[in-house]
C-alpha positions in Angstrom: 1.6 -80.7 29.7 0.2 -77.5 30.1 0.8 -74.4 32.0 -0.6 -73.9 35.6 -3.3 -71.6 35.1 -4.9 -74.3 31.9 -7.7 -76.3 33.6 -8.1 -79.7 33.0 -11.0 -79.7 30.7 -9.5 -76.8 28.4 -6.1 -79.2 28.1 -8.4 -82.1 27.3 -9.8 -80.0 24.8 -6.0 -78.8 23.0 -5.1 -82.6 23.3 -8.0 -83.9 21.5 -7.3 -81.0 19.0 -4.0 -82.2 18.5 -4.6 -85.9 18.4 -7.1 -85.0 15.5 -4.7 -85.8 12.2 -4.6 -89.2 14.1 -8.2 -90.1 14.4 -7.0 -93.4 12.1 -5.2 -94.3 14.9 -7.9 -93.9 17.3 -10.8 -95.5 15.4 -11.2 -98.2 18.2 -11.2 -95.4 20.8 -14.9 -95.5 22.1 -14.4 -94.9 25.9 -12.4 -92.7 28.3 -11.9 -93.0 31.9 -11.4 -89.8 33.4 -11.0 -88.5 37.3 -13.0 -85.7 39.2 -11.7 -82.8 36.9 -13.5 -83.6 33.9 -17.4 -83.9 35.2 -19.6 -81.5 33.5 -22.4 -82.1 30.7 -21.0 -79.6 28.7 -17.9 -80.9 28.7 -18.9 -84.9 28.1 -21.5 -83.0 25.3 -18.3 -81.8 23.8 -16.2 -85.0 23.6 -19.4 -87.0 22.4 -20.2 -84.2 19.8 -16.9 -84.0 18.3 -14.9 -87.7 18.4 -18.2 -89.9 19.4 -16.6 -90.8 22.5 -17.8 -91.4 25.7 -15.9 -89.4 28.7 -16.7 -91.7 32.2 -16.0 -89.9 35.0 -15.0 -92.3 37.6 -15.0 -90.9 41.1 -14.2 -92.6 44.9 -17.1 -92.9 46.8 -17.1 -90.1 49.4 -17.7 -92.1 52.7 -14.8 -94.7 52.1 -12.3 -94.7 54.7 -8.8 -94.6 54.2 -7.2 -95.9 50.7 -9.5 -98.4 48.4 -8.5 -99.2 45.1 -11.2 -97.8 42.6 -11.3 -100.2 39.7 -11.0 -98.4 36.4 -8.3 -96.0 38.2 -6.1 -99.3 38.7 -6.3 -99.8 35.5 -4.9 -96.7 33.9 -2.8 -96.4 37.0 -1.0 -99.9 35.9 -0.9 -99.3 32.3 1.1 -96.0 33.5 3.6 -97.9 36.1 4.0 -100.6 33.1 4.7 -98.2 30.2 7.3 -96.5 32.7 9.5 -99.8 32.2 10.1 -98.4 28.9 13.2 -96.1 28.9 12.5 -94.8 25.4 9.3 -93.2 27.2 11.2 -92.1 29.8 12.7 -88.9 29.1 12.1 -86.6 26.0 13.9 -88.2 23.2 11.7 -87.6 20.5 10.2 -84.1 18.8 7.0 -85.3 18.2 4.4 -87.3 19.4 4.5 -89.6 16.8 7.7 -92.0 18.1 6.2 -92.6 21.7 2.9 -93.6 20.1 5.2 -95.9 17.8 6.7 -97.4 21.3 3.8 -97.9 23.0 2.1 -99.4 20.0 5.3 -102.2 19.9 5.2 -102.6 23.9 1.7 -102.9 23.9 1.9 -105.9 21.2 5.0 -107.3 23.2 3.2 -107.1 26.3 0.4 -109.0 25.0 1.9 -111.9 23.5 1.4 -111.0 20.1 5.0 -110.9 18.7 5.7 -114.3 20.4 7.8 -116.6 18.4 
């Protein structure tokens, strides 16, 4: 979270900052969906410069009436509802980062079938 008067591409910027130390974690990372907020060549420049990876700005088309599901924003959107499940990512148990990438990690490999017995 940042303050009010941060825009969107400036708190992209201190995340990716922060999430830095963790680039091991992140080596698979090679694409990002993002909304409206993020368009700009400099800003894509930036990401692709920096980490190598690819900031897709995914947008509603203009003319649709009414609500229509935009395909990559379902995705994220469900990946969000599902992670909510998890109480440990509920509220702000943890003083670091480092814990709730732990949890989603374990749900992640729980969700998938991959700790099946």
């Amino acid at each position: 979270m940042t303050a009010a008067q941060i825009s969107d591409q400036a708190g992209a910027r201190q995340l990716f900052q922060k999430l830095q130390p963790q680039r091991r974690w992140l080596q698979r990372l090679a694409l990002i969906w993002a909304d409206g907020a993020y368009q700009g060549h400099d800003f894509l420049k930036w990401v692709f410069d920096t980490y190598r990876w690819i900031l897709e700005v995914v947008l509603r088309q203009d003319q649709q009436p009414g609500f229509r599901v935009v395909p990559k924003r379902w995705v994220v959107e469900r990946t969000f509802g599902w992670l909510q499940w998890c109480r440990r990512l509920m509220r702000a148990f943890f003083g670091t980062a480092r814990p709730y990438l732990e949890v989603i990690r374990s749900q992640s490999f729980l969700k998938e079938g991959a700790l099946d017995p």
